[in-house]
Jmol script that loads the backbone (N, CA, C; Angstrom):
load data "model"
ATOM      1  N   UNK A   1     107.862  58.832-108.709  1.00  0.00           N
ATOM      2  CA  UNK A   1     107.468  58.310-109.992  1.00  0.00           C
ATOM      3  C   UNK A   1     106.964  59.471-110.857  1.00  0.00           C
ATOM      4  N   UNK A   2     107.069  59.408-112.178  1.00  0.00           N
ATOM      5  CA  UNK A   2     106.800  60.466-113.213  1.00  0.00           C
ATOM      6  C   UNK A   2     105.185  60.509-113.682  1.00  0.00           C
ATOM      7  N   UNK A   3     104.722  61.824-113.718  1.00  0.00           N
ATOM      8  CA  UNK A   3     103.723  61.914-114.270  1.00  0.00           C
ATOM      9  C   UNK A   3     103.079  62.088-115.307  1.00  0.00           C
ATOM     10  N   UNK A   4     102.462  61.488-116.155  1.00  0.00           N
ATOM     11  CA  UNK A   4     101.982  61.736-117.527  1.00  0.00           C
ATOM     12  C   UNK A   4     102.040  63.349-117.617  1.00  0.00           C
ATOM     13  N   UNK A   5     102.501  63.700-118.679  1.00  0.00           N
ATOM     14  CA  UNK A   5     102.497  64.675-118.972  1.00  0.00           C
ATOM     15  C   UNK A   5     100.816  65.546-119.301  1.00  0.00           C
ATOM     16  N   UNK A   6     100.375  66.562-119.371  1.00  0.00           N
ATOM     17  CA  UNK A   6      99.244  66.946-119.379  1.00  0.00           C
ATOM     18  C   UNK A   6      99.432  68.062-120.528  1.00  0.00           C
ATOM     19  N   UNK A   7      98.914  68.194-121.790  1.00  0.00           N
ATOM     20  CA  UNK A   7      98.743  68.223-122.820  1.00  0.00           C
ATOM     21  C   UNK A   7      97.796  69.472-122.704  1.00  0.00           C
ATOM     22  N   UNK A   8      97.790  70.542-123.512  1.00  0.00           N
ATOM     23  CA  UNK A   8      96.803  71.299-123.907  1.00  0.00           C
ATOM     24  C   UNK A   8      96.556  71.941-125.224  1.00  0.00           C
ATOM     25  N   UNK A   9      95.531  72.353-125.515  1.00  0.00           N
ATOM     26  CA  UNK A   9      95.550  72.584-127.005  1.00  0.00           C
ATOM     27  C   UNK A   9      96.572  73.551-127.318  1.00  0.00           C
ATOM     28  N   UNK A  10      96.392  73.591-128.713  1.00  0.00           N
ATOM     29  CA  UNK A  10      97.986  74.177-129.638  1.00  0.00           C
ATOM     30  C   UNK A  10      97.131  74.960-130.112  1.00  0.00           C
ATOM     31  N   UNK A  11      97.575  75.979-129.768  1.00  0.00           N
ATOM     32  CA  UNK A  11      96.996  77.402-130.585  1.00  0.00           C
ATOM     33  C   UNK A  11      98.072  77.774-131.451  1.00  0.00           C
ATOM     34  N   UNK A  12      97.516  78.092-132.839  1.00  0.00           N
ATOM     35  CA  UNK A  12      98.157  78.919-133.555  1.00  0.00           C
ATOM     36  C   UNK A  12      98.785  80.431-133.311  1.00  0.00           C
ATOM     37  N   UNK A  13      99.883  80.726-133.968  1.00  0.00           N
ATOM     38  CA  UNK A  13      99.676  81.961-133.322  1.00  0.00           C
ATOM     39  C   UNK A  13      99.161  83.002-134.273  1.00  0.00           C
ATOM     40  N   UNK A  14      99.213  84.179-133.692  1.00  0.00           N
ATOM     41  CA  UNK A  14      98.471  85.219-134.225  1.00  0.00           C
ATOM     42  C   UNK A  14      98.559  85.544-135.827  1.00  0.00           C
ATOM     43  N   UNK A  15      97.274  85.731-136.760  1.00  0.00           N
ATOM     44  CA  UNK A  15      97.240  85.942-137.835  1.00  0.00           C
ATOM     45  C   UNK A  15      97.664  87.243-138.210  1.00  0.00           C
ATOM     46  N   UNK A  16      98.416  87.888-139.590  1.00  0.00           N
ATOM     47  CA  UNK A  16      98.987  88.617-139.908  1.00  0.00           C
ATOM     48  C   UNK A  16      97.796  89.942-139.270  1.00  0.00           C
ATOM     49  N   UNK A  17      96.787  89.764-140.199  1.00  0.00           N
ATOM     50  CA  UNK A  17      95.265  90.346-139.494  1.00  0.00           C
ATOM     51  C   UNK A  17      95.242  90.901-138.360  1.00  0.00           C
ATOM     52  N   UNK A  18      95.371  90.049-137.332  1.00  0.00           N
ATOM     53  CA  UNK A  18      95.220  90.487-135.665  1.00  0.00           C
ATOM     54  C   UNK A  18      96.636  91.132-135.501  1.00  0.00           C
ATOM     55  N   UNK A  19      97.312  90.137-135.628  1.00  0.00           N
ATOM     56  CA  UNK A  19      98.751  91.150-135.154  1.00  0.00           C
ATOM     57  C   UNK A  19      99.158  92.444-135.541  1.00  0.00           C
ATOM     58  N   UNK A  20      98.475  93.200-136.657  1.00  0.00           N
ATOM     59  CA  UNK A  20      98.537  94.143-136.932  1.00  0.00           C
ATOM     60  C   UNK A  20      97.527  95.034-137.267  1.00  0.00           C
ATOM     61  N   UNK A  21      96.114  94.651-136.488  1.00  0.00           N
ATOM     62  CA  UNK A  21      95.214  95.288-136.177  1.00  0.00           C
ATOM     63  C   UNK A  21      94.977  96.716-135.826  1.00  0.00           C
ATOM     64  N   UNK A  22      94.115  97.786-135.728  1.00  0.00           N
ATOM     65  CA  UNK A  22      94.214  98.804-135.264  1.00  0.00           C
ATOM     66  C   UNK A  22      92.947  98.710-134.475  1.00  0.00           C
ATOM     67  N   UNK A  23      93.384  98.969-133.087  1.00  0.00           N
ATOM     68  CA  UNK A  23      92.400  98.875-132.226  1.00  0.00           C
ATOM     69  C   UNK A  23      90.696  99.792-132.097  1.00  0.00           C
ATOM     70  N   UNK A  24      89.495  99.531-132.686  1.00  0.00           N
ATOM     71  CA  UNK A  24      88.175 100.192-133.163  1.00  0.00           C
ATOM     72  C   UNK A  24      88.270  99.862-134.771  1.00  0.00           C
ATOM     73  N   UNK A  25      89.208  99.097-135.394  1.00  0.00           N
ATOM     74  CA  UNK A  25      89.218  99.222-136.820  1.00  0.00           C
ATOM     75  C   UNK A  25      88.554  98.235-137.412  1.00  0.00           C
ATOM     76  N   UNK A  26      87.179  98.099-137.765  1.00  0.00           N
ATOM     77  CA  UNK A  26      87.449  96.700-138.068  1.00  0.00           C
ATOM     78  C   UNK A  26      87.804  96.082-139.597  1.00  0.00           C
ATOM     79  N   UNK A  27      88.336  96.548-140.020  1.00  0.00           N
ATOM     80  CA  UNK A  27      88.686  96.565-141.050  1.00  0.00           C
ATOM     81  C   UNK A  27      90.102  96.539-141.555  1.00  0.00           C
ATOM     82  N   UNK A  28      90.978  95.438-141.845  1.00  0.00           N
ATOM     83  CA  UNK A  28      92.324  95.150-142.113  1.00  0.00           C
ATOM     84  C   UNK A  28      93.101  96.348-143.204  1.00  0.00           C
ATOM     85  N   UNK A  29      94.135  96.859-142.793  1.00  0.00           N
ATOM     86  CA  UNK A  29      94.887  97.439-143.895  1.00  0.00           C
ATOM     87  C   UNK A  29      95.593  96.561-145.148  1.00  0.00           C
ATOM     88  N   UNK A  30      95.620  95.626-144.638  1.00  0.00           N
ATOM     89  CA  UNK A  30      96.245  94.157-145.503  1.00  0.00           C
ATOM     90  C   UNK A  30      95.231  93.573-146.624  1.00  0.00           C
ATOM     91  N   UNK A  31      93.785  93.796-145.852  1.00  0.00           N
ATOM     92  CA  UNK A  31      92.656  93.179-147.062  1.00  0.00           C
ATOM     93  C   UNK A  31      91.995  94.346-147.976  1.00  0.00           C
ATOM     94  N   UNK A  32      91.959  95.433-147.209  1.00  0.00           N
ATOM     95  CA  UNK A  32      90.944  96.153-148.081  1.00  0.00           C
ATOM     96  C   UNK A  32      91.496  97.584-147.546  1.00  0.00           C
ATOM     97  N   UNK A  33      92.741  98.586-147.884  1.00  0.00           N
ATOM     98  CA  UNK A  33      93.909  99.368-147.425  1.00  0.00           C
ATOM     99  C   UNK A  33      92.603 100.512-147.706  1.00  0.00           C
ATOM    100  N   UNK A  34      91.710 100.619-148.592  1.00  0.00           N
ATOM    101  CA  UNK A  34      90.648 101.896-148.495  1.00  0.00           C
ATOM    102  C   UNK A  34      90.110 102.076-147.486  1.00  0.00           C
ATOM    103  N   UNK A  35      89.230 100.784-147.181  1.00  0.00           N
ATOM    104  CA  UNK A  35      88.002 100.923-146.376  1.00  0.00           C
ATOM    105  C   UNK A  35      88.928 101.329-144.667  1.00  0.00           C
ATOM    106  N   UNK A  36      89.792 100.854-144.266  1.00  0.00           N
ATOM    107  CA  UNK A  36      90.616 100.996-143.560  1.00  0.00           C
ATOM    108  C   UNK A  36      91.067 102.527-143.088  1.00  0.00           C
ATOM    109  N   UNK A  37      91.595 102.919-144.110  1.00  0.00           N
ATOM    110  CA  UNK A  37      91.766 104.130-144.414  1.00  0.00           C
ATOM    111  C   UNK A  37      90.808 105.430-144.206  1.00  0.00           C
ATOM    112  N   UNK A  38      89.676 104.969-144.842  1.00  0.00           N
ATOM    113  CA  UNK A  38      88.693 105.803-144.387  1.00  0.00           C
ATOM    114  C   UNK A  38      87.957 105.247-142.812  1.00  0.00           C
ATOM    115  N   UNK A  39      87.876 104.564-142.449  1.00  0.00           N
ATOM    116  CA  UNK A  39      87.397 104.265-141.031  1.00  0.00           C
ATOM    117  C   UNK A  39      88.464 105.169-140.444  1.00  0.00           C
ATOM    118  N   UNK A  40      89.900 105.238-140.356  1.00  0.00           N
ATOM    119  CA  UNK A  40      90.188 106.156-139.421  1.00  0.00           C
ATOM    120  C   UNK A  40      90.223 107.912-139.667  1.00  0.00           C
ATOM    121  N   UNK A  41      89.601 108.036-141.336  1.00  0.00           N
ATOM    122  CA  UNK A  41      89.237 109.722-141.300  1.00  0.00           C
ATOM    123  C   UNK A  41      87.991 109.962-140.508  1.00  0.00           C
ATOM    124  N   UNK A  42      87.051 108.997-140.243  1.00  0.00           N
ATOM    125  CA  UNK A  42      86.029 108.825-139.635  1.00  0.00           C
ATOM    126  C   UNK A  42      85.977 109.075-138.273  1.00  0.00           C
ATOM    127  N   UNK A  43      86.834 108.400-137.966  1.00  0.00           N
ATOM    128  CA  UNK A  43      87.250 108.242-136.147  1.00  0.00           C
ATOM    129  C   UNK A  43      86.003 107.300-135.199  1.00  0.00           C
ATOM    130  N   UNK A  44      85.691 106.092-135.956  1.00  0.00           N
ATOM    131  CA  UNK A  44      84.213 105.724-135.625  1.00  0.00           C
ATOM    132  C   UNK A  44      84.951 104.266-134.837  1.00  0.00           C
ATOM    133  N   UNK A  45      84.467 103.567-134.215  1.00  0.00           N
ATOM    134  CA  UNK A  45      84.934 102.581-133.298  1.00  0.00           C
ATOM    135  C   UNK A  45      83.986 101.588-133.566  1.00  0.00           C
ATOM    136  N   UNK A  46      84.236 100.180-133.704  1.00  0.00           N
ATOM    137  CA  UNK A  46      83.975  98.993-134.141  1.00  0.00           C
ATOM    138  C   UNK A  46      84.999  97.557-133.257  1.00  0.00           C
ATOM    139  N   UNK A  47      84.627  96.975-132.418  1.00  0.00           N
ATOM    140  CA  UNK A  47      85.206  96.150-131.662  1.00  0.00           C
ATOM    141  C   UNK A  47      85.231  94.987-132.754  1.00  0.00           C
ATOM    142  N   UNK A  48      84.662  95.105-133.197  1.00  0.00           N
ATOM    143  CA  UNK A  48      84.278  93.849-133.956  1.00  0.00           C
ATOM    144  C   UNK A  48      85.753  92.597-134.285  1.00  0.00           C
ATOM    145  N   UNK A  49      86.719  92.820-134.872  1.00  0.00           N
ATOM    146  CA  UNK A  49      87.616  92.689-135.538  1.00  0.00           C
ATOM    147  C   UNK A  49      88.180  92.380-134.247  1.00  0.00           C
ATOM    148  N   UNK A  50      88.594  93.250-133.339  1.00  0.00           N
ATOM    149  CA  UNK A  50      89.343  93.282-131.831  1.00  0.00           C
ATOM    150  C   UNK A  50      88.581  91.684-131.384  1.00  0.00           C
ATOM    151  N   UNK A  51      87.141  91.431-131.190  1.00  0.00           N
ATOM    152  CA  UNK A  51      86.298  90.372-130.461  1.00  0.00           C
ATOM    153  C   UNK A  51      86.734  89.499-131.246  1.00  0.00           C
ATOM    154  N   UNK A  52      86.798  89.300-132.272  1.00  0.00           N
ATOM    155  CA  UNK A  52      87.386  88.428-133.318  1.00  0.00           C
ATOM    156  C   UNK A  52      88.476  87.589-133.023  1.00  0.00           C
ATOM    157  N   UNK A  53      89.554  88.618-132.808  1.00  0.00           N
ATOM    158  CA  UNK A  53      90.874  88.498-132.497  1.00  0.00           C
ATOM    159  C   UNK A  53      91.661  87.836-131.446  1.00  0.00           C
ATOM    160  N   UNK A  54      90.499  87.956-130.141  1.00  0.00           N
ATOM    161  CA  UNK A  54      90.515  87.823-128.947  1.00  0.00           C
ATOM    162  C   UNK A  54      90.022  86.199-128.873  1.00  0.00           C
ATOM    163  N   UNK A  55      88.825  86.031-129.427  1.00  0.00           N
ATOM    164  CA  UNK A  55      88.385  84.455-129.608  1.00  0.00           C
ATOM    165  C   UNK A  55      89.347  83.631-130.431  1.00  0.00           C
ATOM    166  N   UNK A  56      90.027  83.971-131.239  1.00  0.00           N
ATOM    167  CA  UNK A  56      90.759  83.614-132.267  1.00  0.00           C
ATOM    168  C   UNK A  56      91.847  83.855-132.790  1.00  0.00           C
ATOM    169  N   UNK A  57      92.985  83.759-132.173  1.00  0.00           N
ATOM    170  CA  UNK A  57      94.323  84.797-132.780  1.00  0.00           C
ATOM    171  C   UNK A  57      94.462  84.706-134.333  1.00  0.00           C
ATOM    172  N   UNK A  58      94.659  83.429-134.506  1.00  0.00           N
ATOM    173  CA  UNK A  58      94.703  83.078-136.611  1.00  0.00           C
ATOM    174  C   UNK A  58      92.803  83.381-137.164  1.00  0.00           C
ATOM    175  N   UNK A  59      92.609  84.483-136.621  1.00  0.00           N
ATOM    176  CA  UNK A  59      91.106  84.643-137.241  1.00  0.00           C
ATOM    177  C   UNK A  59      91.654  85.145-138.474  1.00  0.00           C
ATOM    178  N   UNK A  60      91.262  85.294-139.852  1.00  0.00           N
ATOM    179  CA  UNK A  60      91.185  86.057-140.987  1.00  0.00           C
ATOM    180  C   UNK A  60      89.309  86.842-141.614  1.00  0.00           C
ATOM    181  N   UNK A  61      89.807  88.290-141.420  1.00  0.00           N
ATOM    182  CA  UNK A  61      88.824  88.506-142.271  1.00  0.00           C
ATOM    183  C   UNK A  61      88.097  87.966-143.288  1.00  0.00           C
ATOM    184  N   UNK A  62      87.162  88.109-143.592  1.00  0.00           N
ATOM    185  CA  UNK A  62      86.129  87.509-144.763  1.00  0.00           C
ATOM    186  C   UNK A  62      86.462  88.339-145.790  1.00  0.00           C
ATOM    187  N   UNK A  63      86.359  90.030-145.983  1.00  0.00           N
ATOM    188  CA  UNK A  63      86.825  90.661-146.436  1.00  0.00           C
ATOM    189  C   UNK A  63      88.455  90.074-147.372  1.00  0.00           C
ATOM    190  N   UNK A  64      89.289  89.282-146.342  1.00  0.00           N
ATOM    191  CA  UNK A  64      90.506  89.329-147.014  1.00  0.00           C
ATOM    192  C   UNK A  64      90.866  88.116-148.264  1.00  0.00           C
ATOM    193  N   UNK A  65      89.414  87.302-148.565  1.00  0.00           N
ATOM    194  CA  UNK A  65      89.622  86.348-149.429  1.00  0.00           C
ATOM    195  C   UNK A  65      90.413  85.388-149.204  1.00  0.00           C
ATOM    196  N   UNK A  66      91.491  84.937-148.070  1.00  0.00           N
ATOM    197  CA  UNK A  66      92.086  84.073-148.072  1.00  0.00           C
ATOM    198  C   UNK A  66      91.544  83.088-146.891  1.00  0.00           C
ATOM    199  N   UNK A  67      91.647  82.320-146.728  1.00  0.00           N
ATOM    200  CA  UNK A  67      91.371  81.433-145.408  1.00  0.00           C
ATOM    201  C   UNK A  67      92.531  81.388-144.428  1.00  0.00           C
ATOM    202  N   UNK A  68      92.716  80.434-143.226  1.00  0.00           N
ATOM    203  CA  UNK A  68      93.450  80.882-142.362  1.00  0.00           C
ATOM    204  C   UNK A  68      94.897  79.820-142.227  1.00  0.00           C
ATOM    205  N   UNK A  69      95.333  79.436-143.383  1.00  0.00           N
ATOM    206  CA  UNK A  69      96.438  78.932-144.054  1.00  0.00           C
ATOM    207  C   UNK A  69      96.642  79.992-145.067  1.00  0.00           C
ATOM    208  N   UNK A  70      96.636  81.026-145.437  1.00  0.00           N
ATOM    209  CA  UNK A  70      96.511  81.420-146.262  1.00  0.00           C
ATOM    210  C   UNK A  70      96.354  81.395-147.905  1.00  0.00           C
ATOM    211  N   UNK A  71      95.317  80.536-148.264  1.00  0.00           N
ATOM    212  CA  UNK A  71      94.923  80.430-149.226  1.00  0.00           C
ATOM    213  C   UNK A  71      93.854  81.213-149.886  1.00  0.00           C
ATOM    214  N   UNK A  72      94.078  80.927-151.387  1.00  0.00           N
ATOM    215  CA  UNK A  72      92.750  81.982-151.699  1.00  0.00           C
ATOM    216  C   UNK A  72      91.610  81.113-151.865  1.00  0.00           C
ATOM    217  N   UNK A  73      90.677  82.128-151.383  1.00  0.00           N
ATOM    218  CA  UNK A  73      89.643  81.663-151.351  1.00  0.00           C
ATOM    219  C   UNK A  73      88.775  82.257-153.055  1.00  0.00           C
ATOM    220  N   UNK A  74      87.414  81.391-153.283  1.00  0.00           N
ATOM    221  CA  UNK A  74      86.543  81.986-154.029  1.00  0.00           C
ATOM    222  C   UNK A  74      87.314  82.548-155.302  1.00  0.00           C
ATOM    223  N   UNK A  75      88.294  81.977-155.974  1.00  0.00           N
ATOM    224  CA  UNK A  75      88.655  82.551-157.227  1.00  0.00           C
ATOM    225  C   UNK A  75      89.350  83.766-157.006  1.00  0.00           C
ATOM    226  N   UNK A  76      89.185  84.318-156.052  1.00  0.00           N
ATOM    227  CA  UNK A  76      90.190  85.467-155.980  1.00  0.00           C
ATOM    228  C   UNK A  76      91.406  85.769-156.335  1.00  0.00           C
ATOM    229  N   UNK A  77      91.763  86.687-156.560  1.00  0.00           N
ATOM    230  CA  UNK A  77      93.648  86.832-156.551  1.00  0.00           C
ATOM    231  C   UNK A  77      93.587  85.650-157.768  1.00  0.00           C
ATOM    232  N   UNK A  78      93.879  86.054-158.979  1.00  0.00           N
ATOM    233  CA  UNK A  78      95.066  85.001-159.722  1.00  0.00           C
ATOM    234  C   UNK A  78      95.632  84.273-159.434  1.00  0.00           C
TER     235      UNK A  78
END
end "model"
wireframe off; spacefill off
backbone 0.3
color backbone group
């Protein structure tokens, strides 16, 4: 006889954000391409973004104004 099938949550998959993360960065090239930029003339390490990523694949920065449908958030962006 057949067994109910067993169901588990639906994860989204990975946000543009995480998937193209730079590992110590915490800071998106997609939201804010300066601050980014200068974190790696720096060479300074920040998990932050990585811990983020890891709890959350569709996490979005706060930094990036959009939410995690990508909408804008807060008047931002035109």
């Amino acid at each position: 006889m057949a067994r109910p099938a067993i169901s588990s949550p639906v994860h989204p998959g990975q946000s543009v954000f995480c998937a193209t993360r730079e590992p110590g960065n915490p800071h998106s090239k997609y939201c804010d391409y300066i601050e980014w930029s200068k974190w790696r003339q720096r060479g300074g390490w920040d998990s932050s973004l990585d811990d983020a990523c890891y709890h959350n694949p569709g996490f979005v920065p706060g930094e990036c104004s959009f939410n995690e449908r990508g909408q804008v958030l807060f008047g931002a962006h035109p």
